[in-house]
MIVEXSE-642512 format. One record per atom (N, C-alpha, C): x, y, z; residue in one letter. Coordinates in steps of 0.05 Angstrom, whole numbers, padded with zeros to 5 digits, always signed. Layout:
XYZA;...
//
This chain:
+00213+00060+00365X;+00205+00056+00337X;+00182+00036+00336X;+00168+00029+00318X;+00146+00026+00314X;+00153-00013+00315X;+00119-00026+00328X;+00133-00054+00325X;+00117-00071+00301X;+00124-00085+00303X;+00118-00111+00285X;+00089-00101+00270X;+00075-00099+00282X;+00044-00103+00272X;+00037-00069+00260X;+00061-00057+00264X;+00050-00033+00236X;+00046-00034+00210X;+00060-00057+00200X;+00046-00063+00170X;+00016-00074+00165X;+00006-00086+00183X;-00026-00082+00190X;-00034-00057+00196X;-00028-00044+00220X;-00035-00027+00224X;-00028-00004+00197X;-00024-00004+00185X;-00026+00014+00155X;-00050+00013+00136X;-00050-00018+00136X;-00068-00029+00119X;-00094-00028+00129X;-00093-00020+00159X;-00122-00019+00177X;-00126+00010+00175X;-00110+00032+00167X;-00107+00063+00175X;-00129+00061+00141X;-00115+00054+00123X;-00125+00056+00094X;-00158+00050+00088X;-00161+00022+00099X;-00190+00015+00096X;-00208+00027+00117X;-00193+00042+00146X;-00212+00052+00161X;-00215+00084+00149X;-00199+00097+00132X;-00206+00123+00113X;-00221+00112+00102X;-00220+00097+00078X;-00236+00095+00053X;-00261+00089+00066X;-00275+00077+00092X;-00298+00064+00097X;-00311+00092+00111X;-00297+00112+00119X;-00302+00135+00130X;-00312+00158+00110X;-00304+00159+00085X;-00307+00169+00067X;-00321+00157+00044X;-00321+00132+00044X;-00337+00135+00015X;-00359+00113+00016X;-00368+00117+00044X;-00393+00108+00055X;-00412+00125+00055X;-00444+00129+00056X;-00456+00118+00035X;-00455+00120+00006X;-00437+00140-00005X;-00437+00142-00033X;-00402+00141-00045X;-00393+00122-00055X;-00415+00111-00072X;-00410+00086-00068X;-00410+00079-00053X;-00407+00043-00037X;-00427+00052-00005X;-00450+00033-00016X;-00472+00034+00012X;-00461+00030+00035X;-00445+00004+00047X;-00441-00001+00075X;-00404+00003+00078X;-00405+00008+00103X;-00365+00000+00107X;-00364-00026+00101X;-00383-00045+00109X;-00377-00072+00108X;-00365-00081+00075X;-00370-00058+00050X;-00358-00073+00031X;-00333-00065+00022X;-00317-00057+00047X;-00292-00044+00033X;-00275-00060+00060X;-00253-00083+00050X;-00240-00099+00063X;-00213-00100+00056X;-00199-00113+00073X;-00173-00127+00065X;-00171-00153+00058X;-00159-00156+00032X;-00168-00180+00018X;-00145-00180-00001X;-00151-00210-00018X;-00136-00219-00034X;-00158-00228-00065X;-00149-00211-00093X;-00171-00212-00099X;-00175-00242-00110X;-00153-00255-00107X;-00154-00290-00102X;-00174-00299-00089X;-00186-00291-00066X;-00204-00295-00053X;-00238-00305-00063X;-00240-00329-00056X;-00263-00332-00070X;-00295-00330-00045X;-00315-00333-00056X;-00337-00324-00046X;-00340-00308-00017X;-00330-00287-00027X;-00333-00259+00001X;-00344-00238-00010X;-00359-00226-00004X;-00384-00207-00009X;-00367-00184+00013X;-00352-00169-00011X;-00349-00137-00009X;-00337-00128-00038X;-00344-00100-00044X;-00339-00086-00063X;-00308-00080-00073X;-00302-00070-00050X;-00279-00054-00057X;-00259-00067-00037X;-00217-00082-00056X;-00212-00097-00033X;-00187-00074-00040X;-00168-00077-00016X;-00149-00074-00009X;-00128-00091-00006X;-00109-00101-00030X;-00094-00115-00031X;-00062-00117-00029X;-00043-00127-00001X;-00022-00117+00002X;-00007-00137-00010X;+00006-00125-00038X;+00026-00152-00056X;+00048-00143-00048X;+00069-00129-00042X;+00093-00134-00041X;+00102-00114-00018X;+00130-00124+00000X;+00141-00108+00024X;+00172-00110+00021X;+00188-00090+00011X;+00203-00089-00004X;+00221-00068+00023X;+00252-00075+00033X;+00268-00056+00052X;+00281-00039+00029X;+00269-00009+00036X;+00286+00008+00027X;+00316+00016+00040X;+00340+00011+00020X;+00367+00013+00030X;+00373+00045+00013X;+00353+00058+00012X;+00361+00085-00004X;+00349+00104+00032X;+00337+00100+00040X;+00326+00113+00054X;+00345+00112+00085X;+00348+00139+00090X;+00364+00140+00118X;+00360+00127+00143X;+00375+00116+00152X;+00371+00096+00183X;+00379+00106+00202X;+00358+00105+00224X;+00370+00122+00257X;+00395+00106+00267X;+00413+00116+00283X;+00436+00101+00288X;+00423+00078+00315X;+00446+00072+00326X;+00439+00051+00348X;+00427+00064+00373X;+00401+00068+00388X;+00391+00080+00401X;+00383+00071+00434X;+00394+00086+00448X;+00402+00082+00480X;+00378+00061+00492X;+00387+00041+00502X;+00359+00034+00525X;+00368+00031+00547X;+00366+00045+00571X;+00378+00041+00610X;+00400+00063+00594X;+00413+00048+00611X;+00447+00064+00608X;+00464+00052+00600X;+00467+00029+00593X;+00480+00013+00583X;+00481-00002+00558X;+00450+00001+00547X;+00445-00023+00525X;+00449+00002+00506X;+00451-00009+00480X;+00433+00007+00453X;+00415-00026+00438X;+00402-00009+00431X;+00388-00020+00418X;+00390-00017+00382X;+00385-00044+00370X;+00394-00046+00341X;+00379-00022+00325X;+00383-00009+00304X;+00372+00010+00294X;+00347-00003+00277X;+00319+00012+00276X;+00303-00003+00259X;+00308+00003+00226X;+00290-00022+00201X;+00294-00012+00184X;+00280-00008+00172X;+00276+00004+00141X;+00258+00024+00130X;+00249+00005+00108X;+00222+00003+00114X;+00200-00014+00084X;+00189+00001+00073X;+00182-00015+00042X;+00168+00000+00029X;+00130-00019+00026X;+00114-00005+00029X;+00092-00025+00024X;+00079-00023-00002X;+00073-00046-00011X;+00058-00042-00042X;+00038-00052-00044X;+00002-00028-00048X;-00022-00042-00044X;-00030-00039-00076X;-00052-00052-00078X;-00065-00045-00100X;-00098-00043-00092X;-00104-00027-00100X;-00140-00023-00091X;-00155-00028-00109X;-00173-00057-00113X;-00185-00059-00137X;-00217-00066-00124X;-00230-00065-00150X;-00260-00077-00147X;-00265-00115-00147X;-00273-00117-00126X;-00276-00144-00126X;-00297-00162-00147X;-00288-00177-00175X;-00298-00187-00184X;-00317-00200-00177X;-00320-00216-00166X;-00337-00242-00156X;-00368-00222-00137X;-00368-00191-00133X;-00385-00184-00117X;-00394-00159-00129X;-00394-00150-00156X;-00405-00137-00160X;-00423-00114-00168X;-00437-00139-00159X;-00466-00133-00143X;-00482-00111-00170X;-00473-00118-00196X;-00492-00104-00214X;-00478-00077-00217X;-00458-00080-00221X;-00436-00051-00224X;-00431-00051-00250X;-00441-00025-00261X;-00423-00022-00286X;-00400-00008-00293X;-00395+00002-00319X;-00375+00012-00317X;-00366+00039-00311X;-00390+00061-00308X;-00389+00085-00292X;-00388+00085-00274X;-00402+00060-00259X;-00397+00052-00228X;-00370+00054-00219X;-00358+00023-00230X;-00328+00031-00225X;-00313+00050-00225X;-00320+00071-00250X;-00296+00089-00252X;-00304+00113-00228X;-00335+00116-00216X;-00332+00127-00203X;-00321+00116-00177X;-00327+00096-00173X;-00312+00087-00147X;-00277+00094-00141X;-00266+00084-00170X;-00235+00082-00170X;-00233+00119-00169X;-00240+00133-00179X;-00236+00160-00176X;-00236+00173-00153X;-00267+00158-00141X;-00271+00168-00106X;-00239+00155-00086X;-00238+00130-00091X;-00209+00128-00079X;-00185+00138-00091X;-00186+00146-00112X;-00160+00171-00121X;-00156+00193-00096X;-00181+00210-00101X;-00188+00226-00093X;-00187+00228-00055X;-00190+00210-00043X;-00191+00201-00015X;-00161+00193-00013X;-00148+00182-00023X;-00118+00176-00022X;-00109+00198-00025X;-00109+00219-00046X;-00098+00246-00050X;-00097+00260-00030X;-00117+00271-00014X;-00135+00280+00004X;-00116+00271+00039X;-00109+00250+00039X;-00108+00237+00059X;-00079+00221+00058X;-00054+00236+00049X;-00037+00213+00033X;-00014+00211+00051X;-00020+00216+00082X;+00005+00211+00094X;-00011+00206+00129X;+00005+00191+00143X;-00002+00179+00176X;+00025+00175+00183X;+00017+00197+00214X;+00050+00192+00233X;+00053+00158+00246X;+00073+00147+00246X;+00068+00119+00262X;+00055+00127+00288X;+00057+00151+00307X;+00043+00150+00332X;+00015+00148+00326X;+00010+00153+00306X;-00023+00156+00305X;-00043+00131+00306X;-00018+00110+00292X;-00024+00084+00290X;-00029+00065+00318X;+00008+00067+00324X;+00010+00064+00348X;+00019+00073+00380X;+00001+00083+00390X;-00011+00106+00405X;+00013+00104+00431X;+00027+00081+00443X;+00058+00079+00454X;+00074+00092+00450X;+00080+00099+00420X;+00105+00111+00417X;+00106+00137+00427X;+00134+00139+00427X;+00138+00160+00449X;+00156+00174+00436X;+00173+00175+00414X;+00188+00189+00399X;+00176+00189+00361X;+00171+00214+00355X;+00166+00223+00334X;+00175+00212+00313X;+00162+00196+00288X;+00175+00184+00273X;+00165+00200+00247X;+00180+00195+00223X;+00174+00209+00206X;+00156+00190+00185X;+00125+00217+00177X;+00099+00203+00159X;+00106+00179+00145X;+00093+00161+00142X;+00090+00147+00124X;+00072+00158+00098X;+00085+00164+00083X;+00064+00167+00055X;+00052+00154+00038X;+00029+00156+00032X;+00017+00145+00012X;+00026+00162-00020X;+00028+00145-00044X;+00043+00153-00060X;+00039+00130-00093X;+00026+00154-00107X;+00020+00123-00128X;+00048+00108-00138X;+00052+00077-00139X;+00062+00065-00148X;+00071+00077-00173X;+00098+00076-00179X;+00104+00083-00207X;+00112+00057-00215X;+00092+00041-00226X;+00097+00025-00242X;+00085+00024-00267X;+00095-00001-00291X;+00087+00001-00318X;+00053-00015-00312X;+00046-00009-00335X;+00026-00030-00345X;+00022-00055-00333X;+00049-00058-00356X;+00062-00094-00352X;+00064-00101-00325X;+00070-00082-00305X;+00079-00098-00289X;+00060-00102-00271X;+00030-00075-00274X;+00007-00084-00268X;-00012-00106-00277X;-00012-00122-00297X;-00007-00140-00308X;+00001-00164-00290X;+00025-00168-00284X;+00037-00189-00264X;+00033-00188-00246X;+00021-00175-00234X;+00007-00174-00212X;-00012-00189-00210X;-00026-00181-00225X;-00057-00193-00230X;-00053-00226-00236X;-00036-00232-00253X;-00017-00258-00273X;-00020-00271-00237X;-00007-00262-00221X;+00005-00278-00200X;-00010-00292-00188X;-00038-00275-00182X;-00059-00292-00171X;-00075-00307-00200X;-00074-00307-00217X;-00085-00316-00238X;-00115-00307-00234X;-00112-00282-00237X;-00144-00265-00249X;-00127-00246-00271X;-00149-00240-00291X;-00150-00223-00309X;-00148-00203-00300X;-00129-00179-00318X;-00119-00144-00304X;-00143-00140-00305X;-00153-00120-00287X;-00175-00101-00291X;-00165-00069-00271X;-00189-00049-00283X;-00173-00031-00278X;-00171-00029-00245X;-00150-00017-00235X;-00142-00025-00207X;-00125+00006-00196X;-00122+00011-00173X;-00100+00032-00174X;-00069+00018-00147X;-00056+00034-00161X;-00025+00010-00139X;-00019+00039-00117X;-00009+00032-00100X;+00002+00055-00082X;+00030+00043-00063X;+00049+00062-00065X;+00076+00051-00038X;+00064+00065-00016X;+00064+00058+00008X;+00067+00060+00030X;+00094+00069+00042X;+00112+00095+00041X;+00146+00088+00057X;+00150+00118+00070X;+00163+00121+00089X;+00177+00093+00098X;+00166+00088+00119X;+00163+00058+00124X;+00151+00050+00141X;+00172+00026+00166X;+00189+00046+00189X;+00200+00035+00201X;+00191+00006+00215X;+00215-00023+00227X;+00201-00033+00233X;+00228-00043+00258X;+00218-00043+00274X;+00240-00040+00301X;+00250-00068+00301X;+00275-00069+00321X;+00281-00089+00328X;+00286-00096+00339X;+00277-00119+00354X;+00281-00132+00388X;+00316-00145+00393X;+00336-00133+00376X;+00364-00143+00383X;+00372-00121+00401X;+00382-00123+00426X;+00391-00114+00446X;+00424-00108+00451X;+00437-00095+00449X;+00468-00103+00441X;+00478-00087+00478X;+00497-00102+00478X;+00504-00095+00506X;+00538-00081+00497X;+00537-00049+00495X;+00572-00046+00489X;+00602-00063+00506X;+00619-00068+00500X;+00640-00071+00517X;+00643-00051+00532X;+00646-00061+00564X;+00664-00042+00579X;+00689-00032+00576X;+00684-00006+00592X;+00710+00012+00587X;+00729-00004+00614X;+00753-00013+00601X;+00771-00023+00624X;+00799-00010+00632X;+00805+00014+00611X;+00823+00027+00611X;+00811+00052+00595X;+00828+00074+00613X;+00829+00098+00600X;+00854+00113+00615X;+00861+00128+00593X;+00870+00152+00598X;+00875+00180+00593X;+00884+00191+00608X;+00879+00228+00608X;+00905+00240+00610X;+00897+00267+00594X;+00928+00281+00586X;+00913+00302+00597X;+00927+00326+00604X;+00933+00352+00613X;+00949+00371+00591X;+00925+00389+00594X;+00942+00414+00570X;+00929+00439+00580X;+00953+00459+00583X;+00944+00486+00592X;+00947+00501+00566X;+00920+00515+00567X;+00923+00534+00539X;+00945+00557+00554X;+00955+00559+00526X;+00981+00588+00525X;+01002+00576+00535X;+01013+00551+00532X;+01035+00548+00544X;+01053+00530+00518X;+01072+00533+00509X;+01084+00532+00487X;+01083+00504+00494X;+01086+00485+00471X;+01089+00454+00460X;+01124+00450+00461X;+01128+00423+00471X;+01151+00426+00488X;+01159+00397+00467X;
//
């Protein structure tokens, strides 16, 4: 299962699409499409990629305890949800108006639509057992609660788009060693022979 650093590695899958696609038009360089916080003060790029919240889905099905040697299992991994928001970076720009924006936020509609799911092997190129896509998937949230978002870092809403990321397994290095078998035993039964 997938390790630690696939919740980067997601957020690196996202901005390495969007810089693939919506380079030169309608954002001139890759260099203005980052991972960022739009808290962030004097950084010169357009378009940020912001990961606010990582939330364990307990709705979503879990592999059981899975073999390592012959002896161990290993703890089962568990299932997150990721929550980005993709907005235009205030502080940069760069003489954008408001057709600008909306085409930008449309071109990343449209590229997210387009592109809305990555196998973890793709990410990370080790794995050796098939895990199931991670999807990209708009946020169903309110307004308001886009709103608090914004509230959190203390900038003004502007228009923005939210996306979940799930499920996005995340393994785990607990090793469990079963008890040995110290007793057993065995019965004998011949079919067709009457119960006595």
């Amino acid at each position: 299962m997938a390790d630690y650093p696939i919740i980067s590695d997601v957020s690196s899958f996202i901005v390495r699409t969007l810089r693939k696609k919506m380079c030169p038009e309608p954002i001139p360089s890759p260099n203005n499409i980052e991972v960022s916080s739009p808290a962030s003060q004097d950084v010169d790029y357009i378009l940020g990629l912001y990961l606010y919240d990582i939330r364990e889905e307990n709705d979503v099905a879990r592999p059981q305890t899975m073999p390592r040697g012959r002896v161990k299992l290993v703890v089962p991994p568990k299932p997150y949800s990721l929550y980005y928001m993709v907005f235009i970076n205030g502080g940069s720009q760069m003489g954008l108006k408001a057709p600008d924006i909306q085409k930008i936020i449309g071109r990343v509609a449209q590229i997210v639509n387009d592109n809305a799911s990555v196998y973890p092997n793709e990410l990370q190129s080790w794995l050796d057992v098939q895990e199931p896509p991670i999807v990209l998937s708009q946020a169903k949230i309110s307004l308001e609660e886009k709103v608090r978002v914004w509230s959190a870092i203390n900038k003004p809403y502007q228009i923005s788009l939210f996306y979940k990321a799930a499920p996005v397994f995340l393994s785990s290095e607990l090793v469990l060693t079963p008890p040995r078998v110290k007793e057993a035993e065995f019965g004998l039964h011949i079919a067709g022979e009457d119960d006595q």
